[in-house]
C-alpha positions in Angstrom: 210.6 -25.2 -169.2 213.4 -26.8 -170.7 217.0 -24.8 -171.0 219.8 -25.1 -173.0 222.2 -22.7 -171.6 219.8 -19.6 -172.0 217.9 -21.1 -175.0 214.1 -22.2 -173.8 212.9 -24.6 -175.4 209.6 -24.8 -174.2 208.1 -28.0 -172.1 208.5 -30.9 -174.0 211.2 -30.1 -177.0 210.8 -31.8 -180.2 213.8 -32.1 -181.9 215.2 -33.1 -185.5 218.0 -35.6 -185.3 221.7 -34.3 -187.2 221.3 -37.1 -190.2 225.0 -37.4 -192.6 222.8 -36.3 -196.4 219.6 -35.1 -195.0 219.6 -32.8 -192.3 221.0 -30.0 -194.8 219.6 -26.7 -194.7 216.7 -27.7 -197.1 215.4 -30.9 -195.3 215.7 -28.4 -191.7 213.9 -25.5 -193.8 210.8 -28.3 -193.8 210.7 -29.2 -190.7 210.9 -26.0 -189.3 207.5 -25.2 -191.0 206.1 -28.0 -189.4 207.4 -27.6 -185.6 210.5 -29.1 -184.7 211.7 -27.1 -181.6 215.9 -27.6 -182.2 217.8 -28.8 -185.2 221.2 -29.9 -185.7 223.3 -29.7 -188.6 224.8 -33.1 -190.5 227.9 -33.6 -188.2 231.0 -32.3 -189.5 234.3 -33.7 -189.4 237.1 -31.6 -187.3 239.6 -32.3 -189.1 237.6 -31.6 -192.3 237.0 -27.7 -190.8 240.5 -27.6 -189.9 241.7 -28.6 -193.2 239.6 -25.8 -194.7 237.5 -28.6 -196.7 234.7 -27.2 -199.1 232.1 -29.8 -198.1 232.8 -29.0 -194.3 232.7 -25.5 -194.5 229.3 -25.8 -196.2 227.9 -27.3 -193.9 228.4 -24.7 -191.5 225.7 -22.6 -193.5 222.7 -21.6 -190.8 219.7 -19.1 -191.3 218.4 -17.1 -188.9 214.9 -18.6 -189.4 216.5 -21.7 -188.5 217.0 -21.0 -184.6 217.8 -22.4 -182.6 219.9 -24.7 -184.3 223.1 -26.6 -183.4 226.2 -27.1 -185.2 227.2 -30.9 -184.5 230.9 -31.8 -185.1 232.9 -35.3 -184.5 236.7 -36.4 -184.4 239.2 -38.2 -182.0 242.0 -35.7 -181.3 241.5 -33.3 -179.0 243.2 -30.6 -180.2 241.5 -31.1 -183.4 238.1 -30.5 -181.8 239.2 -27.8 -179.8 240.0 -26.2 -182.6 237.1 -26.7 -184.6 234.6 -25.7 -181.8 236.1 -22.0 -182.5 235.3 -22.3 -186.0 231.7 -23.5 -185.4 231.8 -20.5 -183.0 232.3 -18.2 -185.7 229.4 -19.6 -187.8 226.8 -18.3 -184.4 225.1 -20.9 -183.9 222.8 -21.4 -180.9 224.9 -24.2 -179.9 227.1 -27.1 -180.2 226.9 -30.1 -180.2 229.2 -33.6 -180.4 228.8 -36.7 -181.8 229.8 -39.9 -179.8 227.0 -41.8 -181.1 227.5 -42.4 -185.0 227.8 -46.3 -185.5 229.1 -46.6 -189.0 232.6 -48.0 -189.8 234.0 -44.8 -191.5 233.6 -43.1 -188.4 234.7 -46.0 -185.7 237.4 -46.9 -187.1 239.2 -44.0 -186.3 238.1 -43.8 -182.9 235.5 -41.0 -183.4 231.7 -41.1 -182.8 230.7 -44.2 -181.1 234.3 -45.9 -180.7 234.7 -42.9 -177.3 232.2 -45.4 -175.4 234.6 -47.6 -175.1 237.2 -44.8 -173.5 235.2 -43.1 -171.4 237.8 -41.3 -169.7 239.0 -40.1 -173.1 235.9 -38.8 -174.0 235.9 -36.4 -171.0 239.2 -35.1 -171.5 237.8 -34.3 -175.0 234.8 -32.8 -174.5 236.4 -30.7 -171.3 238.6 -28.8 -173.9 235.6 -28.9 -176.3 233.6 -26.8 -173.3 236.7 -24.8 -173.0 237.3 -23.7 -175.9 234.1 -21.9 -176.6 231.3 -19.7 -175.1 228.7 -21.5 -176.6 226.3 -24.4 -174.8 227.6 -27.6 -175.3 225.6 -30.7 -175.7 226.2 -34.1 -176.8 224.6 -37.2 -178.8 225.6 -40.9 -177.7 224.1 -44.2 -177.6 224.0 -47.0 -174.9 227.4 -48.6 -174.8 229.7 -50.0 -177.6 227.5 -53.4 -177.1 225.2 -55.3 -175.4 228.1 -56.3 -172.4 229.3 -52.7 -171.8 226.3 -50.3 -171.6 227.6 -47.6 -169.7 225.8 -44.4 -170.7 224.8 -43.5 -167.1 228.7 -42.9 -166.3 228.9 -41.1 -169.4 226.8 -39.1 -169.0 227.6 -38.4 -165.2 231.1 -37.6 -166.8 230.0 -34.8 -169.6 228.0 -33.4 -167.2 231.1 -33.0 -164.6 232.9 -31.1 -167.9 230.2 -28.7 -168.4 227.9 -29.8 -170.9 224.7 -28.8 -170.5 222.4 -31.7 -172.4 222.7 -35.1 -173.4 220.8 -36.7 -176.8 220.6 -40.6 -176.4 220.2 -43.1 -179.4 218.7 -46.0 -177.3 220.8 -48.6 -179.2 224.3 -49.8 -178.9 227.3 -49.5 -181.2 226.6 -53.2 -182.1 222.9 -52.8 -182.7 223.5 -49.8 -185.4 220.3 -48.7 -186.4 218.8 -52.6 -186.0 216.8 -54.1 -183.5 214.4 -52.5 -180.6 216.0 -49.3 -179.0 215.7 -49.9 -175.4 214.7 -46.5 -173.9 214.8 -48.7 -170.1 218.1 -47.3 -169.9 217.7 -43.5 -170.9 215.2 -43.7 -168.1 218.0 -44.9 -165.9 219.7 -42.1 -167.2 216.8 -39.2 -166.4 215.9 -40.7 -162.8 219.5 -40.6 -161.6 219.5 -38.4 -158.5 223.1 -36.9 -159.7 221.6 -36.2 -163.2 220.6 -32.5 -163.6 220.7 -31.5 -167.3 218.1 -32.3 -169.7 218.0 -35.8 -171.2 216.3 -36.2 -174.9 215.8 -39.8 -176.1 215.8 -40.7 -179.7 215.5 -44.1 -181.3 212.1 -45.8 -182.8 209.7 -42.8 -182.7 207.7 -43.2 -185.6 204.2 -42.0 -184.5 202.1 -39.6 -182.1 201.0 -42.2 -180.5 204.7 -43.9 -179.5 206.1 -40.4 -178.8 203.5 -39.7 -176.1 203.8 -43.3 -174.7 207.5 -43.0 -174.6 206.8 -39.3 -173.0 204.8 -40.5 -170.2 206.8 -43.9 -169.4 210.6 -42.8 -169.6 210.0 -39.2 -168.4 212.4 -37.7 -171.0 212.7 -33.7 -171.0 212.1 -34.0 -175.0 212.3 -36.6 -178.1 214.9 -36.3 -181.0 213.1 -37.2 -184.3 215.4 -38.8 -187.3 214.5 -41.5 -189.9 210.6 -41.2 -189.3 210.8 -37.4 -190.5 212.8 -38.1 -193.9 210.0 -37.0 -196.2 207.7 -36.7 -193.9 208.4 -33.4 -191.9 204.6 -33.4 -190.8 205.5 -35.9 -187.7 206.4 -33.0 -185.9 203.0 -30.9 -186.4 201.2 -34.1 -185.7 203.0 -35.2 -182.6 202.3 -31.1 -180.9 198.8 -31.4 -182.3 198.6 -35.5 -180.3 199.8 -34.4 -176.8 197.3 -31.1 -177.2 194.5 -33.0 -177.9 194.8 -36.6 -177.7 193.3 -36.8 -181.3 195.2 -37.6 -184.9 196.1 -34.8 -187.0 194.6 -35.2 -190.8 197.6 -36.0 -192.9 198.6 -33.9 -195.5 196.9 -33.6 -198.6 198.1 -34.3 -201.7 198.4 -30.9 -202.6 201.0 -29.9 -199.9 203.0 -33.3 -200.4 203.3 -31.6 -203.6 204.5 -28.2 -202.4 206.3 -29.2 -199.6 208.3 -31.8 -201.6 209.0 -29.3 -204.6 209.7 -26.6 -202.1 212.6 -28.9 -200.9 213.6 -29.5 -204.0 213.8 -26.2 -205.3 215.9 -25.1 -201.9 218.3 -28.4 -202.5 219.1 -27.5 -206.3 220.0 -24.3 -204.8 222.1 -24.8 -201.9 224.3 -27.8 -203.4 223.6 -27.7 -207.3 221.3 -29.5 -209.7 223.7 -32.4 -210.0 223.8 -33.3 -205.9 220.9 -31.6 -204.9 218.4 -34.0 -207.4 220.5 -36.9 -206.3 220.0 -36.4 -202.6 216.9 -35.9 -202.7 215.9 -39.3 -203.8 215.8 -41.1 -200.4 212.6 -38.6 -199.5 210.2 -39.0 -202.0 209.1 -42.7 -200.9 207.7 -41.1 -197.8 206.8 -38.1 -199.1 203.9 -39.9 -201.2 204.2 -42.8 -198.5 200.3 -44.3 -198.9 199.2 -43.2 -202.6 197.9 -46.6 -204.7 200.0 -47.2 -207.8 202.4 -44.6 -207.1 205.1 -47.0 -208.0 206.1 -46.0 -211.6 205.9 -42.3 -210.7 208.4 -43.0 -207.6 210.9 -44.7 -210.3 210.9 -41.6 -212.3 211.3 -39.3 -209.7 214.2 -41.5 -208.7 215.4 -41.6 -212.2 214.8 -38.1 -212.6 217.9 -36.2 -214.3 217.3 -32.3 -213.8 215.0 -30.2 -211.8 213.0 -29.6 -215.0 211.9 -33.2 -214.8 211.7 -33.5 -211.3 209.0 -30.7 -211.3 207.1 -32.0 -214.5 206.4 -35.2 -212.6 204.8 -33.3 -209.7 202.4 -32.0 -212.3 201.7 -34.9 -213.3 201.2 -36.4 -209.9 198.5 -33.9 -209.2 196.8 -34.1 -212.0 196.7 -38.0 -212.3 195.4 -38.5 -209.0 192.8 -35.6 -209.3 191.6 -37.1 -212.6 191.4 -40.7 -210.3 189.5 -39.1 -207.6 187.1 -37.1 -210.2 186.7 -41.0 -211.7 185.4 -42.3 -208.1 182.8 -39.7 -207.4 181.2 -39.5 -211.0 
């Protein structure tokens, strides 16, 4: 069995990846209903809790249904983060967890996320006071190495684990790759085998399928995989990976009918959470996959995309069903 802290997690953890715009409380609400083991929240800025910001603070927002779940936070200054981990305390989450793995500019350029690789002494200082600073598990998210000539993830990870934290997520890219090129999950292997290792390891990076998830399981010996781009709209990869390793057989995909629920359900919980206005507008990078497959489903996909208001948003569901079940009545008359 695999523990965080005193958190099991079962044998072989599937877990949704902490994505900045999706993995809100309405995307996690999905996924949850089709098996992901641990979520995270969209990582939250330190300074942006300390500050008191709304869009921070909202982000705190967890459900009990939800557990366990993980608050993830990022920043630089390590008073900053010390001080934040107490106000992700008082949100009760399961756990927390940092970020030293986001790639993007925004973040790297002011020495948060992925710029720590390349201070590696720095980063334990900061997540020591991190660990002190509050009585919940910590666990962190990295990646490889700033780039290609300085993968050094094994010492970092023999580093956070000197500090206390008690599991390590790795993005099997570099800094320099972003989210491009083959991960390389040789190294999280490294990483797992290491004698001096002793908290779970959880890869993430390129699992897209049942199939790849058990290969990857079986080659790189990983305690768990962390799921993020391949579930956006499709929250059934979850489901469908359990139902793989239990039988060795593919899962029927969904039905049209519970694209349809599933995808309004979201939509309905996004309107709510963050209003019409944001909540329709971020919801537009999951309806490609969530009717991913369906033949001339291109003009319905621009007007979901185009889509104004929740009214319209759910009209065009309708009409989704009922266009396809008029094309399947067509075929078997």
């Amino acid at each position: 069995m695999i523990k965080i802290g005193a958190i099991n997690l079962g044998e072989f953890p599937l877990l949704l990846a902490p994505m900045e715009d999706v993995s809100d409380p309405p995307f996690r609400a999905v996924c949850k209903e089709n098996g992901a083991d641990l979520m995270y929240t969209e990582f939250i800025a330190a300074e942006g809790l300390i500050r008191d910001a709304y869009k921070s603070i909202q982000k705190l927002d967890i459900y009990d249904y939800e557990r366990p779940i993980g608050i993830q936070i990022f920043g630089q200054n390590t008073d900053s983060m010390a001080e934040a981990a107490k106000i992700v305390e008082q949100a009760n989450p399961d756990l927390l967890d940092i970020n030293f793995g986001c790639p993007v500019q925004k973040v790297v350029c002011k020495g948060a996320g992925a710029a720590i690789l390349q201070d590696l002494p720095k980063m334990q200082r900061l997540t020591a006071e991190v660990v002190k600073s509050t009585k919940l598990p910590v666990t962190v998210k990295t990646r490889l190495g700033w780039d290609s000539n300085s993968i050094n993830v094994l010492e970092a990870v023999l580093r956070l684990q000197d500090v206390g934290v008690q599991a390590v997520t790795i993005h099997a890219r570099t800094r320099q790759q972003m989210y491009k090129g083959q991960a390389d999950w040789t190294y999280i292997a490294e990483v797992k085998n290491h004698p001096q290792v002793k908290i779970p390891i959880f890869g993430n990076g390129d699992i897209d399928s049942p199939q790849k998830a058990l290969e990857y399981k079986k080659k790189y010996g990983v305690d768990g995989i962390m799921i993020g781009r391949a579930s956006i709209g499709y929250p059934w990869i979850f489901r469908e990976i359990k139902h793989y390793f239990q039988t060795g057989t593919l899962l029927a995909p969904p039905t049209l009918q519970e694209r349809i629920s599933t995808c309004r359900r979201h939509v309905e919980f996004s309107v709510r959470w963050k209003g019409e206005k944001i909540g329709i507008y971020e919801m537009r990078r999951h309806y490609a996959n969530y009717f991913k497959g369906l033949p001339d489903f291109k003009e319905f996909r621009i007007q979901l995309v185009e889509a104004p208001d929740f009214a319209t948003v759910s009209r065009l569901l309708d009409e989704i069903i009922e266009h396809y079940a008029q094309k399947e009545e067509a075929l078997n008359s």
